[in-house]
mmCIF file of the N, C-alpha and C atoms, coordinates in Angstrom:
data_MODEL
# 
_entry.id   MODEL 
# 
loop_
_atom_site.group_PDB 
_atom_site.id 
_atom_site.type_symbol 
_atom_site.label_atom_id 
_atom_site.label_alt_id 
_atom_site.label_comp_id 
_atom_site.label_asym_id 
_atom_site.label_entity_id 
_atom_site.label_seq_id 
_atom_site.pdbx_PDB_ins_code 
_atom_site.Cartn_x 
_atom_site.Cartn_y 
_atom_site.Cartn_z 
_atom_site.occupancy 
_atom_site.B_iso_or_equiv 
_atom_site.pdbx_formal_charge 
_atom_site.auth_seq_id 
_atom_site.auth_comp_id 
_atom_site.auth_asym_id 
_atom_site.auth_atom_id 
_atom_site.pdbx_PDB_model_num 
ATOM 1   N N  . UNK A 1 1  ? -37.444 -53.210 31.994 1.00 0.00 ? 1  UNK A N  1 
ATOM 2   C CA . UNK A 1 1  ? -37.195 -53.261 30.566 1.00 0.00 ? 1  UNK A CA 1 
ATOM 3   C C  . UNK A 1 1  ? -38.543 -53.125 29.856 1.00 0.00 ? 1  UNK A C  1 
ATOM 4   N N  . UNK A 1 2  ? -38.495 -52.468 28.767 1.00 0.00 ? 2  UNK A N  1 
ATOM 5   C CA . UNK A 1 2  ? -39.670 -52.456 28.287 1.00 0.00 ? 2  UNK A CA 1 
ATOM 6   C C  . UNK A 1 2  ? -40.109 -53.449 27.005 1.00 0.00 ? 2  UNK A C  1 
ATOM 7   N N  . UNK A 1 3  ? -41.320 -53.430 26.898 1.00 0.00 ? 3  UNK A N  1 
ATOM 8   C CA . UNK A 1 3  ? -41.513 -54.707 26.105 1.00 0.00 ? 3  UNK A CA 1 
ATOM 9   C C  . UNK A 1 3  ? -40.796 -54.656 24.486 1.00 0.00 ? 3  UNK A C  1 
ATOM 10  N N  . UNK A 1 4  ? -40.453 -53.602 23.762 1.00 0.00 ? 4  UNK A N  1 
ATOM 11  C CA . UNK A 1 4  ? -39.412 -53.578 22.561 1.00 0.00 ? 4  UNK A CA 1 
ATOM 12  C C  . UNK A 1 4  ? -38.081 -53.816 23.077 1.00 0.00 ? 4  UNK A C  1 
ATOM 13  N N  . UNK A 1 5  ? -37.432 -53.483 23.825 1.00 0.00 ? 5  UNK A N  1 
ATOM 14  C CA . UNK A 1 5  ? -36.414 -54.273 24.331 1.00 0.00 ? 5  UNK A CA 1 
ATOM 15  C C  . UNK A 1 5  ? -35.997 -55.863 24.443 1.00 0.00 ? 5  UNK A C  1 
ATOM 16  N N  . UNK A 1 6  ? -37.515 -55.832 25.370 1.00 0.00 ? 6  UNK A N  1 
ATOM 17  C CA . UNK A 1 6  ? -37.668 -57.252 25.913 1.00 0.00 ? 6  UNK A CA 1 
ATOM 18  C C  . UNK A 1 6  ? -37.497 -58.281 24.316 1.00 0.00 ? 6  UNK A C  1 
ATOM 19  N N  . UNK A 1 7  ? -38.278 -57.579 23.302 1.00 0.00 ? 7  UNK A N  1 
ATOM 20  C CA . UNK A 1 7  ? -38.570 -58.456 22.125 1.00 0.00 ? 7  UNK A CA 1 
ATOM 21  C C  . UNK A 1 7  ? -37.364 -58.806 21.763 1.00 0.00 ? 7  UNK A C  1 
ATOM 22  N N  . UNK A 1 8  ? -36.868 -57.575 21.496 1.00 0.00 ? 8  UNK A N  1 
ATOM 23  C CA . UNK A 1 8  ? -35.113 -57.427 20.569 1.00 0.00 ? 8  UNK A CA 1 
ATOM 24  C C  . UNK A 1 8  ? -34.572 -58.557 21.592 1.00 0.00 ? 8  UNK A C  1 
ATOM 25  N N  . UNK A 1 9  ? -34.352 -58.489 22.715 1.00 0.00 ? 9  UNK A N  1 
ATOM 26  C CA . UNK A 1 9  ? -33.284 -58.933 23.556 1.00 0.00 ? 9  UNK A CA 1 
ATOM 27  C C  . UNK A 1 9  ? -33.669 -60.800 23.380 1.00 0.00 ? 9  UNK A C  1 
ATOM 28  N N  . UNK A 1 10 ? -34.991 -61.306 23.155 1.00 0.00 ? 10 UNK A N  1 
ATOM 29  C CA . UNK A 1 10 ? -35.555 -62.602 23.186 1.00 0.00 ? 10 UNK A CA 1 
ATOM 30  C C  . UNK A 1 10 ? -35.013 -63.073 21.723 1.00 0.00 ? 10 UNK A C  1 
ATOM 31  N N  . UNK A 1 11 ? -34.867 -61.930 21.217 1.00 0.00 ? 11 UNK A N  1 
ATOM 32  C CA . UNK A 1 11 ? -34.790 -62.937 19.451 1.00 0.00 ? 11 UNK A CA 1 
ATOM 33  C C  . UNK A 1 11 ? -33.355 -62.696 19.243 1.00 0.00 ? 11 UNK A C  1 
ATOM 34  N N  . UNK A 1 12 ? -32.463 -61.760 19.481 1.00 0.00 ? 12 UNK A N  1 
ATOM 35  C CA . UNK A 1 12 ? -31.139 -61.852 20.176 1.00 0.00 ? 12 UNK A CA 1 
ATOM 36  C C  . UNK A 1 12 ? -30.493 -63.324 20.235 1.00 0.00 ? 12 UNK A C  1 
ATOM 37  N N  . UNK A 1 13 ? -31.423 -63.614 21.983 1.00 0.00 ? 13 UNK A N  1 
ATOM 38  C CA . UNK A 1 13 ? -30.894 -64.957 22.421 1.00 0.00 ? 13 UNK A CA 1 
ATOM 39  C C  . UNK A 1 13 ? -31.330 -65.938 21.645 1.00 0.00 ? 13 UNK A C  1 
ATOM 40  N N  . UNK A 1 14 ? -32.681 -66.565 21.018 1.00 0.00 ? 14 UNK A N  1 
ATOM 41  C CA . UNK A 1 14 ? -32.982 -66.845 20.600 1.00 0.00 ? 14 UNK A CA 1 
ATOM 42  C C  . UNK A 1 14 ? -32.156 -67.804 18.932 1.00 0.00 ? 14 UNK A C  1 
ATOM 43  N N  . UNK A 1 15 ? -31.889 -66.635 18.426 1.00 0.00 ? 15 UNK A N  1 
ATOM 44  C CA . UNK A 1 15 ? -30.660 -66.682 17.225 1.00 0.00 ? 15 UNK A CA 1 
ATOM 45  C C  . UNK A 1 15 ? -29.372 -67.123 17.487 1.00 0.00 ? 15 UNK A C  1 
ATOM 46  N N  . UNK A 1 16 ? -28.980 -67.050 19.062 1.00 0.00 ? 16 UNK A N  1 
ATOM 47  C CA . UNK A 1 16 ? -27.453 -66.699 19.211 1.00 0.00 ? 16 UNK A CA 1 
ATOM 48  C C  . UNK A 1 16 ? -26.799 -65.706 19.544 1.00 0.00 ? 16 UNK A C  1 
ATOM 49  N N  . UNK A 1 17 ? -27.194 -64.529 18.730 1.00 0.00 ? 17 UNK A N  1 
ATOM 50  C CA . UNK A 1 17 ? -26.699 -63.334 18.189 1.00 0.00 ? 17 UNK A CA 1 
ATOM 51  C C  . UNK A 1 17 ? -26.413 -62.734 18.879 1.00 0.00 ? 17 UNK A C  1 
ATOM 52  N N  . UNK A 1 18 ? -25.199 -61.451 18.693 1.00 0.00 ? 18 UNK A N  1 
ATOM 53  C CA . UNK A 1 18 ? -24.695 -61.049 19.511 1.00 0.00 ? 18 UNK A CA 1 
ATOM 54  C C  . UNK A 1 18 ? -25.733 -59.052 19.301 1.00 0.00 ? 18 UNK A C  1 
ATOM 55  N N  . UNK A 1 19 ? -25.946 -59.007 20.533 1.00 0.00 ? 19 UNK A N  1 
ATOM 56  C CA . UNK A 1 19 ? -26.790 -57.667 20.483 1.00 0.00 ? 19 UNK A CA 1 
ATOM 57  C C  . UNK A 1 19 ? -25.945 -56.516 20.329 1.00 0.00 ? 19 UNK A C  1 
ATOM 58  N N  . UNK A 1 20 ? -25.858 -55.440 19.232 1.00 0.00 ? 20 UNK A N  1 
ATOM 59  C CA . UNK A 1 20 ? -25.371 -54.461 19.283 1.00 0.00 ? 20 UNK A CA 1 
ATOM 60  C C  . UNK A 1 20 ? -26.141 -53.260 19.526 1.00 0.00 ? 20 UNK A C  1 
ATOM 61  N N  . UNK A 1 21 ? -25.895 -52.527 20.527 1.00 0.00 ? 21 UNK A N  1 
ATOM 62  C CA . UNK A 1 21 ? -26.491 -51.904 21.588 1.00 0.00 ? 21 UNK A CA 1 
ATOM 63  C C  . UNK A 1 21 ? -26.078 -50.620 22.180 1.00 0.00 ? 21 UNK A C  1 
ATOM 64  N N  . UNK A 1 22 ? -26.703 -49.606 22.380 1.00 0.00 ? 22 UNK A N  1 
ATOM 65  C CA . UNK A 1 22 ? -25.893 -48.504 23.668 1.00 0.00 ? 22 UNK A CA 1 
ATOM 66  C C  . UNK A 1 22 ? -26.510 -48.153 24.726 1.00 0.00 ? 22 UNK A C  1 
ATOM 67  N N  . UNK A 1 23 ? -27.329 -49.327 24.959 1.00 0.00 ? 23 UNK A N  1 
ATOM 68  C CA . UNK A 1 23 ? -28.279 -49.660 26.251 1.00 0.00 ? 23 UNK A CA 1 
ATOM 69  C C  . UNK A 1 23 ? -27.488 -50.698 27.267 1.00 0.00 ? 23 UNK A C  1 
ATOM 70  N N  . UNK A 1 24 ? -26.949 -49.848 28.077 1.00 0.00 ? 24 UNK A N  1 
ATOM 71  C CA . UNK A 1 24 ? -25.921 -50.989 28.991 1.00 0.00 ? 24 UNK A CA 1 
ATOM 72  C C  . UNK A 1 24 ? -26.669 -51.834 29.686 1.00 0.00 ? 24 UNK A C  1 
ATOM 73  N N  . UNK A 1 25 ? -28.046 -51.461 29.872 1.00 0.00 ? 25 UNK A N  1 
ATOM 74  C CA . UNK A 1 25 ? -29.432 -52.513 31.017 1.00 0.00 ? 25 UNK A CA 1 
ATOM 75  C C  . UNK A 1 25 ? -29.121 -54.234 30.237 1.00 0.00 ? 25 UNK A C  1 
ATOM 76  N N  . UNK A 1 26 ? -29.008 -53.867 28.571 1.00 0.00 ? 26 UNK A N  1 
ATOM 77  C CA . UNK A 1 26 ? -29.219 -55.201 27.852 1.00 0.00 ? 26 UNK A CA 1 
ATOM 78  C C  . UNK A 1 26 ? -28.029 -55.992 28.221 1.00 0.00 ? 26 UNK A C  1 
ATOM 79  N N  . UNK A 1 27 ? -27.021 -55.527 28.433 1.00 0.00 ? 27 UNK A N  1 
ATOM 80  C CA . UNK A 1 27 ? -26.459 -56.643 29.013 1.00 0.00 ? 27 UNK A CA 1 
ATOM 81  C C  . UNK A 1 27 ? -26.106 -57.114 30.387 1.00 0.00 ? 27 UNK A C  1 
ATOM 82  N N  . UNK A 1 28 ? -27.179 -57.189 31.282 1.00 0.00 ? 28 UNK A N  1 
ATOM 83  C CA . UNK A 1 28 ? -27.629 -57.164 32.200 1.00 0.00 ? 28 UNK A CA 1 
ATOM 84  C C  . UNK A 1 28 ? -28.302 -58.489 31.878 1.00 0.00 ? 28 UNK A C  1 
ATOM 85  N N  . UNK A 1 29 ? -28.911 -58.710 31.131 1.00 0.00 ? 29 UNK A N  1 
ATOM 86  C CA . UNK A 1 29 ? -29.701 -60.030 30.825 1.00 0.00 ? 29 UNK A CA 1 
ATOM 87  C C  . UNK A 1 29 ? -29.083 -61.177 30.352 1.00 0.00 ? 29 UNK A C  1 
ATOM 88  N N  . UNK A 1 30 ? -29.889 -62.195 31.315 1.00 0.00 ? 30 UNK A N  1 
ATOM 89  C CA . UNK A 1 30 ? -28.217 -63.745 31.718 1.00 0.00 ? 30 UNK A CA 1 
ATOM 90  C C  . UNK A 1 30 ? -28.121 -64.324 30.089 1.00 0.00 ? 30 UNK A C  1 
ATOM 91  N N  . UNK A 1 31 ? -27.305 -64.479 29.414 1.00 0.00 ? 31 UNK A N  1 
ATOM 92  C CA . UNK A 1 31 ? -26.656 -65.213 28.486 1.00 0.00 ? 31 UNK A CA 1 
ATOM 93  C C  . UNK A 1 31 ? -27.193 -64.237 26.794 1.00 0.00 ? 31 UNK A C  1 
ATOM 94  N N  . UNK A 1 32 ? -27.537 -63.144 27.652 1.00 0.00 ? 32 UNK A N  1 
ATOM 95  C CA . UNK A 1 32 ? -27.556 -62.322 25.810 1.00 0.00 ? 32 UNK A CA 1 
ATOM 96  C C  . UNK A 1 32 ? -26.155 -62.048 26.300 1.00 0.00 ? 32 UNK A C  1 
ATOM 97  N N  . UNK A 1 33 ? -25.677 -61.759 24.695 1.00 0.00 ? 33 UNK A N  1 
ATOM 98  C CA . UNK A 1 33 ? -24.674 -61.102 24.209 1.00 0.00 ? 33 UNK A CA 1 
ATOM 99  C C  . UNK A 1 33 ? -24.472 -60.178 23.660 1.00 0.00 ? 33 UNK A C  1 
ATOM 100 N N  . UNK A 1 34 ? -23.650 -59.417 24.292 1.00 0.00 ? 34 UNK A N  1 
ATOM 101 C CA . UNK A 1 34 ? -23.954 -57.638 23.860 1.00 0.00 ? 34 UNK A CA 1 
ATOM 102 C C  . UNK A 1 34 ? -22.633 -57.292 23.276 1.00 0.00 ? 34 UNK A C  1 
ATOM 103 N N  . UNK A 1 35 ? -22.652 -55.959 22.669 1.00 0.00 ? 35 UNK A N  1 
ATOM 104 C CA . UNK A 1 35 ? -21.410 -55.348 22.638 1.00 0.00 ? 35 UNK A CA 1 
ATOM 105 C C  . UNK A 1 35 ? -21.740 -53.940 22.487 1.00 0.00 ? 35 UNK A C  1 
ATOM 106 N N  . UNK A 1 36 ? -21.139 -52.877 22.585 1.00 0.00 ? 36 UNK A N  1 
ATOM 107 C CA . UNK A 1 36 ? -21.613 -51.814 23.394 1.00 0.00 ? 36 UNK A CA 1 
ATOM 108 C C  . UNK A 1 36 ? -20.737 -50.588 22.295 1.00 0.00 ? 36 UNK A C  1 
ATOM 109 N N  . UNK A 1 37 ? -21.956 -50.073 21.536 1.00 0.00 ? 37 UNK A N  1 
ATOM 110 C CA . UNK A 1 37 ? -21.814 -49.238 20.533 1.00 0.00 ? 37 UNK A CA 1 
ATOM 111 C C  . UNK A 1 37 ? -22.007 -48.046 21.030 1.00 0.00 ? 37 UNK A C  1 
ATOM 112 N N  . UNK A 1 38 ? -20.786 -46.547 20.960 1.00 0.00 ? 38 UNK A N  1 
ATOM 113 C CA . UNK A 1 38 ? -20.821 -45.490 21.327 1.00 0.00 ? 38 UNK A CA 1 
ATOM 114 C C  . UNK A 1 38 ? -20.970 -44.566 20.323 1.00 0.00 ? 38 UNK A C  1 
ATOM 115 N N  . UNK A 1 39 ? -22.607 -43.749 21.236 1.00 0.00 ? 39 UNK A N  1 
ATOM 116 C CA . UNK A 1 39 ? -23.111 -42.814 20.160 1.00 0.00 ? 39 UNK A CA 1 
ATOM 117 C C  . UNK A 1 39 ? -22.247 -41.481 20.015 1.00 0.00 ? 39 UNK A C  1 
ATOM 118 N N  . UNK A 1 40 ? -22.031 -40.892 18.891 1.00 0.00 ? 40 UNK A N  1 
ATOM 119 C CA . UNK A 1 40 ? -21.101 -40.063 18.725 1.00 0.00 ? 40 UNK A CA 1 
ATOM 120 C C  . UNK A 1 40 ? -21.660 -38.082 18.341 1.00 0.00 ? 40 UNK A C  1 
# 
């Protein structure tokens, strides 16, 4: 993961928040919360 990821994904958990994303790696990471936005 790279370190802008890494950031997004820390303040994510951090908040709670649920990550909206079309990077399936991010939810890969234990207790973020993702949901999985398709680019069109």
């Amino acid at each position: 993961m790279k370190l802008p990821d890494a950031v997004i994904a820390a303040t994510a958990l951090s908040w709670g928040a649920t990550l909206l994303t079309n990077d399936s790696r991010l939810g890969l990471v234990p207790g973020l919360k993702t949901q999985t936005l398709a680019l069109k």
